[in-house]
N, C-alpha and C positions, 0 to 999 in steps of 0.2 A: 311478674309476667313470665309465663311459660311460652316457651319456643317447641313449637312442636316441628317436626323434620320427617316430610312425605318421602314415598319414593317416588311417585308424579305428581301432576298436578289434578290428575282425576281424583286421586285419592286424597291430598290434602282438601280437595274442596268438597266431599262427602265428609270428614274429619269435623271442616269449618263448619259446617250445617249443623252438626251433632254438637260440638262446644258454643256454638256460637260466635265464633268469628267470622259477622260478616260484613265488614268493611274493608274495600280492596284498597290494594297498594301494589304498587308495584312490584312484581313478584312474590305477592304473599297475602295472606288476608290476615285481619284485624278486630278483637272484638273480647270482651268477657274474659280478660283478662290471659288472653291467647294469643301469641304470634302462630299464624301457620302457614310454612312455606314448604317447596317440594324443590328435588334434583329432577334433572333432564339427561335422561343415561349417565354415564359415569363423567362426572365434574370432573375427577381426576385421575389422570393418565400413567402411566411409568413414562418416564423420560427415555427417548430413544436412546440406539446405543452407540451414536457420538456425541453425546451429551456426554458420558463419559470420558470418550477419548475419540482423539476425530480420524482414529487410525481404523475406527469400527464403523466409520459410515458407510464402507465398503466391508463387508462381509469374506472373511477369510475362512477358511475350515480350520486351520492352523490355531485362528484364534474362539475357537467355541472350546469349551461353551464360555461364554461372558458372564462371571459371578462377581459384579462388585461388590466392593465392603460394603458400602452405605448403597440404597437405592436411593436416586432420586424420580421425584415426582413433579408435574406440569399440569398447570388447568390445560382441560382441554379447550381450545379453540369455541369450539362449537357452545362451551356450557359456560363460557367465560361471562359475562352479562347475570346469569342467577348464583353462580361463583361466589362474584362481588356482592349482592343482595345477601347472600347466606352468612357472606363476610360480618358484613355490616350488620345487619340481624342480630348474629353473636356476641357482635363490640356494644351492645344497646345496651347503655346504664342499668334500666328496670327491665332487662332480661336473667331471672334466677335461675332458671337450668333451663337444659334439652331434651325432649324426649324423643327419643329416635325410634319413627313409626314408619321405619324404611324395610324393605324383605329382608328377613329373619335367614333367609338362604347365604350363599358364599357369594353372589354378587350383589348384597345389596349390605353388607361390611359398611359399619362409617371409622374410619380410624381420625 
């Protein structure tokens, strides 16, 4: 099973027509040996910056710029729900890769 990875849901379901997945599911369609599911704007955020340290929840000039060692990262609220779906997708026994049919530009990045 190939997992194929939209950047909407408009374009996963022109995708699904074209391979033949179509059988829905909850977040994703099904079919001809294709999972195809889509993101809903950016699933993941950078972590604010008292995530870090809660001395930045208030913004000082003193303390910019803010260059953590490690960034961290937060689903977003809002895309939390197809998050978990993408999740689960991924962990799928008879899932053998991903193809990632997401924008080719600088915001549509899957890391």
């Amino acid at each position: 099973m190939k997992l194929v990875l939209a950047e909407k849901p408009s374009v996963a379901m022109s995708l699904s027509k074209v391979i033949g997945a179509n059988q829905r599911g909850d977040g994703y369609m099904e079919g001809n040996g294709y999972l195809v599911s889509w993101c809903v704007g950016h699933l993941v955020e950078l972590s604010q910056p008292e995530a870090y340290d809660e001395k930045y929840a208030k913004w000082r000039y003193d303390d910019l710029p803010i260059l953590p060692e490690h960034w961290q990262y937060q689903v977003s609220a809002s895309t939390k729900k197809q998050f978990g779906i993408l999740k689960k997708l991924m962990q799928r026994k008879d899932v053998e890769s991903l193809v990632c049919a997401t924008d080719a530009g600088q915001c549509g990045w899957v890391t």
